[in-house]
C-alpha positions in Angstrom: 71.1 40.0 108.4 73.3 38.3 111.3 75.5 40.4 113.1 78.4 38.7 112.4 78.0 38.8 108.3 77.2 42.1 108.9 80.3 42.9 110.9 82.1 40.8 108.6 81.4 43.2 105.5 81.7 46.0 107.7 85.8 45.4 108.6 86.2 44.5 105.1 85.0 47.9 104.1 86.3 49.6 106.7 90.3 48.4 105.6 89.0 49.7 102.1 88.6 46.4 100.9 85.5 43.5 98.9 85.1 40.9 101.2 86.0 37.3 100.1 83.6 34.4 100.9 86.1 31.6 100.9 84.1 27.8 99.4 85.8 24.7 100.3 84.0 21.4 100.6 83.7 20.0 104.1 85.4 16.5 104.0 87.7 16.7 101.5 90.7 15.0 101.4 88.5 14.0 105.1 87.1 15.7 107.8 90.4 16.9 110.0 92.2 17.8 106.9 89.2 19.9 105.5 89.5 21.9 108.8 92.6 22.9 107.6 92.1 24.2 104.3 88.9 26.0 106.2 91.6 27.2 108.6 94.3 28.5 105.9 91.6 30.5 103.5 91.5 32.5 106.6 95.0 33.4 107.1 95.1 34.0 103.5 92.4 36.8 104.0 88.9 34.7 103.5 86.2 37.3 105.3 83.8 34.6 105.3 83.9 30.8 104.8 81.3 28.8 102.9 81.4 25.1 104.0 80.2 22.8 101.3 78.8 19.8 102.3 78.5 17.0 99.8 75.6 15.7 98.4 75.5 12.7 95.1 73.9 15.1 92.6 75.3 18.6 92.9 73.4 20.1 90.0 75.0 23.8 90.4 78.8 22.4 90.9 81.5 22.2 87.8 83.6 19.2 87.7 86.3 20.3 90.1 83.5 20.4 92.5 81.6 17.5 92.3 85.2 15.8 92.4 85.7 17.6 96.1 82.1 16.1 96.6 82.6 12.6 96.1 86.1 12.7 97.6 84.3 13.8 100.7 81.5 11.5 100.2 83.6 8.6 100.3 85.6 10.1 103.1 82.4 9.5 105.3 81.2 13.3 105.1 77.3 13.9 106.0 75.4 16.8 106.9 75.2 15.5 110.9 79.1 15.2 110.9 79.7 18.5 109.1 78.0 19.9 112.1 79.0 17.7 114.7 82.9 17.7 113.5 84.0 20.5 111.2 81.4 23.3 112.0 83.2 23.0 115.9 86.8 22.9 114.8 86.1 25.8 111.9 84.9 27.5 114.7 87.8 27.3 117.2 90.6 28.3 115.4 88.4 31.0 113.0 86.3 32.3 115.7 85.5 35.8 114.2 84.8 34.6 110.8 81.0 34.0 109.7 80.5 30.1 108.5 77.8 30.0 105.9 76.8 26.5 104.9 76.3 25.4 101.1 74.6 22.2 100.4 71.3 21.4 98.4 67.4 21.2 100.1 67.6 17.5 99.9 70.2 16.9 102.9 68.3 19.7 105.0 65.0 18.0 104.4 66.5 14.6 105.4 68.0 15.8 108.3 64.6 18.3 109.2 64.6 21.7 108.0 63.7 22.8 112.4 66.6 20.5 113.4 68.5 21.6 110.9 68.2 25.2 112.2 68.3 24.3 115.7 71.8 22.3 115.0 73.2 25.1 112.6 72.8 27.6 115.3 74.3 26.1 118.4 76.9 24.5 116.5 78.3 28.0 115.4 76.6 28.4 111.4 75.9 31.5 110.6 73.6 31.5 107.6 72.8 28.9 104.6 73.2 28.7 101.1 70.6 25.8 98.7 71.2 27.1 95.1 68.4 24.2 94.2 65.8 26.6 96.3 63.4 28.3 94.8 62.3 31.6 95.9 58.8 30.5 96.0 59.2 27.8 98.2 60.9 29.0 100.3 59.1 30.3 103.3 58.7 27.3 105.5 62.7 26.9 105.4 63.3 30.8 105.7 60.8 31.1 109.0 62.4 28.2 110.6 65.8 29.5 109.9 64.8 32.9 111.4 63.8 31.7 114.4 67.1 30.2 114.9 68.8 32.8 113.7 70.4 31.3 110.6 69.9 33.5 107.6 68.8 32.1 104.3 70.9 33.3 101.7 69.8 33.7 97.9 70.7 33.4 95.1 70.0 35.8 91.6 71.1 33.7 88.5 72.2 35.8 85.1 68.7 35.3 83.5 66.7 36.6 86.7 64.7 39.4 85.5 65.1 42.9 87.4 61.6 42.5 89.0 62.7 39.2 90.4 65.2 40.2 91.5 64.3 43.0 93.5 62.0 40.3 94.7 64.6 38.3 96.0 66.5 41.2 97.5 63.8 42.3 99.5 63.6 39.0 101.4 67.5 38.4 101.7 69.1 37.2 104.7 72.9 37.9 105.1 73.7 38.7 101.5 72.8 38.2 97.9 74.5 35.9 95.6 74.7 37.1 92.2 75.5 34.4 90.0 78.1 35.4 87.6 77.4 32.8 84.9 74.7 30.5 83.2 76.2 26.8 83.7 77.7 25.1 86.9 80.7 26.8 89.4 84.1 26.7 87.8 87.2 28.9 86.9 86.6 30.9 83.5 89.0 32.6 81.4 86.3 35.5 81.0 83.2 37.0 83.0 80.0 38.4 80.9 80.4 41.7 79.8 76.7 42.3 81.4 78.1 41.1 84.8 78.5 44.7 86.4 75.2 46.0 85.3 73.5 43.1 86.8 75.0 43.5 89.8 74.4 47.2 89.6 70.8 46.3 89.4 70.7 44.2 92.3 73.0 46.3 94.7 70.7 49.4 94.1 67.2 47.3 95.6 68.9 45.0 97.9 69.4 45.9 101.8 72.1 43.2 102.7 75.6 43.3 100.9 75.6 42.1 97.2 78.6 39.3 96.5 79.2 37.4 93.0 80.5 33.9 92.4 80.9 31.5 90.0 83.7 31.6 87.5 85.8 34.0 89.9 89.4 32.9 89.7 91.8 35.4 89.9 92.9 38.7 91.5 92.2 40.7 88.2 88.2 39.1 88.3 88.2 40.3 91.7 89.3 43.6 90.7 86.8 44.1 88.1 83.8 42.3 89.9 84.8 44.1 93.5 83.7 46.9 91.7 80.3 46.5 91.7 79.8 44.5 94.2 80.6 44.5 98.3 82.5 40.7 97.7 83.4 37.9 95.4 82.9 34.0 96.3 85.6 31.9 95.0 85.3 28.2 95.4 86.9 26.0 92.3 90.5 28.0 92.3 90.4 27.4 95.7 88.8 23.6 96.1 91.5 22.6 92.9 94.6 23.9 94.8 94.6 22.5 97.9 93.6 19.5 96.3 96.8 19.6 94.3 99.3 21.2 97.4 97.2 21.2 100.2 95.8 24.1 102.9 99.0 26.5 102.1 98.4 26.3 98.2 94.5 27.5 99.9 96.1 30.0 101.6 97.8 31.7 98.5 95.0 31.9 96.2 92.8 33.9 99.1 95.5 36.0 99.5 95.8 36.6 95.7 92.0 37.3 95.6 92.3 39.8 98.3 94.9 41.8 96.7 92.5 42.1 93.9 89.6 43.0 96.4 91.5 46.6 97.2 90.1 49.5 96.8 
């Protein structure tokens, strides 16, 4: 696990809190603009920020994501100017918080999975999330991330079996994902009842911090999820609202999160 995630978990705990892994996508309403909603999920409490970056078939997003997608698609977003533009300006103004990178294996494979790695790194990404990565094929992408430095972050989905997933663990980088849900990312009224078991599971075999996501919207879910878990990703609450009021409407619904990650 990188230093900084590490450190990052490691002050959340230490102020007796769950640490919040802030998703906004990279572009949207443009590239300057998404700096600032990067920018204001900090302020609001974010411990780490995960920078989507669009791609035309998002198979793990929900509708309020893939609308953030194609906003940011159209606003001229790529992988090469994620790094080039928003990775750097993240970077200035939130310079003690991790930057994780979401997107799918298709724009790292275009771009080179080595360059990739090379770019992430000097650019100022700290690790790297492809939910469309399978475990098993993930060893060419994981070594060339390791030698750069750049951890490869997985993913457990609700119907990985407790073999698997101790599978997974073993091999983390940076942290676990649990995924909270079946389906695609969005805000859900209610969280499956097996959620903290699961996570229980995972949390016992893994040796990086544990964090769900998906379906997380609110402080209570935060509350009942930080639990059993070191953090909670939040994405579609956040992505929706500064889409509707911008970067300060961002800013609130981290810090309502946070009050739900106390402990």
């Amino acid at each position: 696990m990188s230093g900084a995630i590490a450190d990052a978990f490691a002050r959340a705990k230490a102020r007796g809190e769950g640490a919040l892994v802030a998703y906004a996508m990279a572009g949207d309403p443009d590239l300057p603009r998404s700096v600032d909603v990067f920018a204001a999920c900090v302020e609001g409490g974010a411990d780490i920020l995960e920078i989507g970056v669009a791609f035309s078939d998002p198979i793990a997003d929900g509708p309020v994501i893939q609308g953030a997608s194609e906003r940011a698609l159209k606003a001229g977003s790529t992988l090469r100017r994620v790094l080039d533009e928003v990775v750097p300006a993240v970077r200035e103004r939130c310079p003690q918080t991790p930057l994780v990178v979401m997107t799918y294996v298709n724009v790292i494979m275009a771009l080179g999975e080595e360059r990739y790695a090379k770019l992430a790194r000097e650019r100022g990404v700290t690790g790297t999330i492809l939910p469309d990565l399978p475990p098993e094929e993930s060893l060419s992408i994981r070594e060339a991330f390791d030698r750069e430095g750049v951890d490869l972050i997985p993913l457990c989905a609700p119907t990985t079996s407790p073999k698997r997933a101790e599978s997974i663990a073993k091999d983390a980088r940076g942290f676990v994902y649990c995924v909270s849900v079946a389906g695609v990312t969005g805000m859900r009224s209610q969280l499956p009842a097996d959620l903290s078991g699961r996570l229980e599971l995972v949390r016992r075999v893994s040796p990086v911090p544990v964090v769900a996501g998906f379906g997380i919207s609110s402080a209570e879910h935060a509350r009942v999820v930080g639990a059993h878990a070191d953090g909670v990703v939040v994405g579609s609450a956040i992505v929706r609202a500064a889409q509707a009021d911008g970067p300060s409407a961002a800013r609130q619904v981290c810090a309502d999160i946070k009050r739900g990650l106390k402990r």
